[in-house]
C-alpha positions as CSV (number, residue, x, y, z in Angstrom):
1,X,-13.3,-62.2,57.1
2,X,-15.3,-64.3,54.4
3,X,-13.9,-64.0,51.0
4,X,-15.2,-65.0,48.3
5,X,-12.7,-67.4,46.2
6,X,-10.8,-66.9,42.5
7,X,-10.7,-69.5,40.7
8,X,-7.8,-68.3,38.1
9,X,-4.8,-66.9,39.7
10,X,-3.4,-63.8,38.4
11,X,-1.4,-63.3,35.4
12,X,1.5,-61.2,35.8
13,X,1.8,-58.4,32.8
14,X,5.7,-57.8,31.6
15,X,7.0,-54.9,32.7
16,X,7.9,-52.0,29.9
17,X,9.7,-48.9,30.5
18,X,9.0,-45.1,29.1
19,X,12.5,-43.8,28.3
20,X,12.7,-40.1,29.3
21,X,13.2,-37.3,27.0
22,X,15.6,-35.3,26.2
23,X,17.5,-33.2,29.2
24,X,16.6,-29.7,30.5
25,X,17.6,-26.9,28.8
26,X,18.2,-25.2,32.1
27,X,21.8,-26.6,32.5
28,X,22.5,-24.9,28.9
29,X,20.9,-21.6,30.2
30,X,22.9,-21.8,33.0
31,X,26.4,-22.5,31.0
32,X,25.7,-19.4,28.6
33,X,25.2,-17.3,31.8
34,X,28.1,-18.2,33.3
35,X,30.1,-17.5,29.4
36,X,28.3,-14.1,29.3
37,X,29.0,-13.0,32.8
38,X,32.9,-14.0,32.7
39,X,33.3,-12.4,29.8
40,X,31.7,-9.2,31.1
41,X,33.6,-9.7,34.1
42,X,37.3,-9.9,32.3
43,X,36.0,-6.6,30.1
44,X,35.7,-4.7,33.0
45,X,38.7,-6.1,34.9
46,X,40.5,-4.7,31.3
47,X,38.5,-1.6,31.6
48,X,39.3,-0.9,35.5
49,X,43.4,-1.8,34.2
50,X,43.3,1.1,31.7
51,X,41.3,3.6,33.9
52,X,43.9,3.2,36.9
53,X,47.0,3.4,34.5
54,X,45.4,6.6,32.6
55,X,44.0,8.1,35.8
56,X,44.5,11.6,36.7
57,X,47.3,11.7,39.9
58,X,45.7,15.3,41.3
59,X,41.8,13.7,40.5
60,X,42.2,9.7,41.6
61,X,39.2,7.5,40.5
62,X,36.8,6.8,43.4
63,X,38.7,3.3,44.7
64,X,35.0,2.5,46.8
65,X,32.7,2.5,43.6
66,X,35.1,-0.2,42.1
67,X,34.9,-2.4,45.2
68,X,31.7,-2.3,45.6
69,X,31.2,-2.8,41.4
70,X,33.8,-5.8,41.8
71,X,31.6,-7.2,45.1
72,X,28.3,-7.2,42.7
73,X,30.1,-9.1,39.9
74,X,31.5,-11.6,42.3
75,X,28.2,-11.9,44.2
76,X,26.1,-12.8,40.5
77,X,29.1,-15.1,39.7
78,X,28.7,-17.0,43.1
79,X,24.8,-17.2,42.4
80,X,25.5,-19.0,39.3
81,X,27.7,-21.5,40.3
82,X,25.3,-22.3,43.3
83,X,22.2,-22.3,40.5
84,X,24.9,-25.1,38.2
85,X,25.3,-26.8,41.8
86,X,21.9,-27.0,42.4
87,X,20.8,-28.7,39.0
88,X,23.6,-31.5,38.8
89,X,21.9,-32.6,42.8
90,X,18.6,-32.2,41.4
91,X,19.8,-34.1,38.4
92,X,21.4,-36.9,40.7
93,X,18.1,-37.0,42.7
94,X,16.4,-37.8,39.4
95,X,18.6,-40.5,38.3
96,X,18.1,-42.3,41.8
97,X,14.4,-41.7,41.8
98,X,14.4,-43.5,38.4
99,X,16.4,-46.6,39.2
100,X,14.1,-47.0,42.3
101,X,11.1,-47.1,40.5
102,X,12.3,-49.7,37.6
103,X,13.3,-51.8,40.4
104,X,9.1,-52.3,41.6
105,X,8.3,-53.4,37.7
106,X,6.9,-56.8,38.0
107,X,6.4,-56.7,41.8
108,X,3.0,-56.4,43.4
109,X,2.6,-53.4,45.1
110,X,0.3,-52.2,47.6
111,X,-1.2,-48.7,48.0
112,X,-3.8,-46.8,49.1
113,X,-7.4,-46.6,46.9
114,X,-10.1,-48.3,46.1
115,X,-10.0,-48.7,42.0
116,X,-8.2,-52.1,40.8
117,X,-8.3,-54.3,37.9
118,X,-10.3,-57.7,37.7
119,X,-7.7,-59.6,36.5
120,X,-8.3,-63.1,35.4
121,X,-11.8,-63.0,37.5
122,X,-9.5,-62.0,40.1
123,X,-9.0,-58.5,42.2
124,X,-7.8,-58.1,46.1
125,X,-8.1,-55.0,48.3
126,X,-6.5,-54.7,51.7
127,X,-9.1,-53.8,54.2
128,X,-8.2,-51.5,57.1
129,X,-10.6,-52.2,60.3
130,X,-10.0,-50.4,63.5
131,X,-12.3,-52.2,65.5
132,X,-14.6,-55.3,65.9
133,X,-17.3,-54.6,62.7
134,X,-19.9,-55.7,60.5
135,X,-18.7,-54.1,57.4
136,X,-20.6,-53.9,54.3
137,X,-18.8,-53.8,50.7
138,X,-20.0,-53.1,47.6
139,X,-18.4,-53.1,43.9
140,X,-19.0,-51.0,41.2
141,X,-18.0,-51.3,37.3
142,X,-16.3,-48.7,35.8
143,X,-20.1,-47.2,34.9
144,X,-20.7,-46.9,38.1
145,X,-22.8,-49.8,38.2
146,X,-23.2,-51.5,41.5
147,X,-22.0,-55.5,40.5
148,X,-21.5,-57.2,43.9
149,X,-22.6,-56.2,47.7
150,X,-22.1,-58.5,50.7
151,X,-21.5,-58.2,54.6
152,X,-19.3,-59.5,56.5
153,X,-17.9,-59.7,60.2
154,X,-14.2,-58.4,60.9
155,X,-12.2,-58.5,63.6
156,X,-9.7,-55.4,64.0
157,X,-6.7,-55.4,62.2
158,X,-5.2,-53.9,59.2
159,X,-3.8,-55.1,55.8
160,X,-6.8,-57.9,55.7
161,X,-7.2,-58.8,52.4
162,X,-10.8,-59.2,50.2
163,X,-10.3,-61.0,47.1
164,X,-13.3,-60.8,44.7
165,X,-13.7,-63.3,42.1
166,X,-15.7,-61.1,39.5
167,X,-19.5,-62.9,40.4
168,X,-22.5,-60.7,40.8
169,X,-25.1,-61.5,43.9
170,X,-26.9,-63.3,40.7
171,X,-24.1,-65.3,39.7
172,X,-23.0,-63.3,36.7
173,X,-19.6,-63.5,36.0
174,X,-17.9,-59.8,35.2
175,X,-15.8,-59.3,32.6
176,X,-12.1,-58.1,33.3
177,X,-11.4,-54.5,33.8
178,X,-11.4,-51.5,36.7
179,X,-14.1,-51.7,40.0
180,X,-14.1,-49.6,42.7
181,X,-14.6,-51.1,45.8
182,X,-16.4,-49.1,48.9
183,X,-16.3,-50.5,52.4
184,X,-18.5,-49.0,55.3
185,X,-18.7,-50.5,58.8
186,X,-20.4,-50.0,62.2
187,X,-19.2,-51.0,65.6
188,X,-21.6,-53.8,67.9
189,X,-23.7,-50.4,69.1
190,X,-24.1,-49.1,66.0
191,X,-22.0,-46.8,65.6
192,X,-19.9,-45.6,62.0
193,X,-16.2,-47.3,62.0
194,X,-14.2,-45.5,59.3
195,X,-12.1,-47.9,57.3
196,X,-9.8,-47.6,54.5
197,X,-8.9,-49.6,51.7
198,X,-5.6,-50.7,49.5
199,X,-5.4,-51.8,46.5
200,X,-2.9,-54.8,45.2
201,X,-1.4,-55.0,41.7
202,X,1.8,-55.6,40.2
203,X,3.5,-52.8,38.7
204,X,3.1,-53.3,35.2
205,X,5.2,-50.1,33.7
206,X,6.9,-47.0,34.7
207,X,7.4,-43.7,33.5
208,X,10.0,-41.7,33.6
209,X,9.5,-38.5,31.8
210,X,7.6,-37.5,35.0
211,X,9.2,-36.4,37.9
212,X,8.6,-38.2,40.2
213,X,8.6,-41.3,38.0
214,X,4.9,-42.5,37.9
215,X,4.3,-46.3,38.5
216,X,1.3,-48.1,36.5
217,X,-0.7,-50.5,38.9
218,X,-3.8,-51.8,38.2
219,X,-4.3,-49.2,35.8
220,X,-3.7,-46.0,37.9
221,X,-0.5,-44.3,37.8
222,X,1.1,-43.8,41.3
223,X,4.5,-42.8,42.5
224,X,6.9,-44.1,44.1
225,X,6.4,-42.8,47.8
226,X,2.7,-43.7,47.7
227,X,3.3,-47.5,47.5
228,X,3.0,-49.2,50.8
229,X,4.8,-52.1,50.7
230,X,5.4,-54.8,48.1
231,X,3.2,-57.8,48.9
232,X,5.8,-59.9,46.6
């Protein structure tokens, strides 16, 4: 495919990092739970103690209703542990989710859309063609102005790269900021080829007060299990 050249290569942005915020407050729900329903449960171990030792002999207390009153408490004891359990995974899952992502900032990543930055007169998609096509791109500002159109003849093949270097069909260079790129095609008989379109950027920053993490590239916020491969 023809591509039309850059003539600045791309400047790489330092990475910066948002620091999460403070931790849940469900681990401290869950810790007070589990106070209140030990102490309950050691009241009415004291209050079963005194019932049996002060219990009638000829009119016995009914053994089955403290069983099954015993069973409950141990059942809702059980549930909490499993609910304090289940937060310190999640909490782990976090953690790793988090180091992942930091570990993409400065990279260039690849994923799917059509939106990227013209950086330094410079912006690359990654064109997916199923078959042999004449496809036709077009360009639009972040107006939704239509900037640059052109047609071209692919072969199949996927991850083929378009690099645009920010001139109109007039010459006119663009300034820097977001396009959106839109690529139609049609097969030797005519007929509609659906193709889809990556964008490449380098992962500028990352947050991490969202979960999932969300990864800045090219001005969009993606996370981590979108990204398609690192280009470099």
């Amino acid at each position: 495919m023809a591509t039309p050249s850059a003539t600045t290569a791309p400047t790489v942005v330092s990475g910066t990092t948002t620091l999460p915020a403070g931790s849940s407050s469900s681990s401290g729900t869950n810790g007070l739970a589990s106070q209140q329903i030990a102490g309950n449960f050691q009241t009415f171990l004291q209050l079963l103690t005194t019932q049996l030792q002060n219990q009638n002999p000829l009119s016995p207390l009914d053994t089955n209703q403290f069983t099954q009153q015993l069973v409950e408490f141990a059942g809702v004891e059980q549930q909490l542990n499993a609910n304090q359990s289940l937060q310190t995974l999640i909490s782990l899952q976090q953690t790793a989710q988090s180091t992942q992502a930091l570990q993409f900032v400065g990279k260039t990543a690849v994923v799917k859309g059509n939106v990227n930055s013209l950086t330094n007169s410079q912006a690359t998609w990654d064109l997916n063609v199923p078959s042999n096509s004449n496809v036709t791109l077009s360009i639009a500002n972040s107006s939704g102005q239509t900037v640059f159109t052109g047609n071209y003849s692919a072969n199949a093949g996927n991850n083929q790269p378009f690099t645009w270097n920010g001139k109109g069909n007039d010459g006119t260079q663009w300034p820097d900021g977001q396009y959106t790129l839109t690529a139609t095609a049609a097969d030797s008989s005519g007929n509609s080829v659906g193709i889809t379109t990556e964008v490449q950027g380098v992962v500028s920053s990352v947050d991490l007060t969202q979960s999932p993490p969300l990864l800045t590239i090219a001005g969009q916020t993606y996370t981590v299990n979108q990204i398609q491969r690192i280009a470099n």
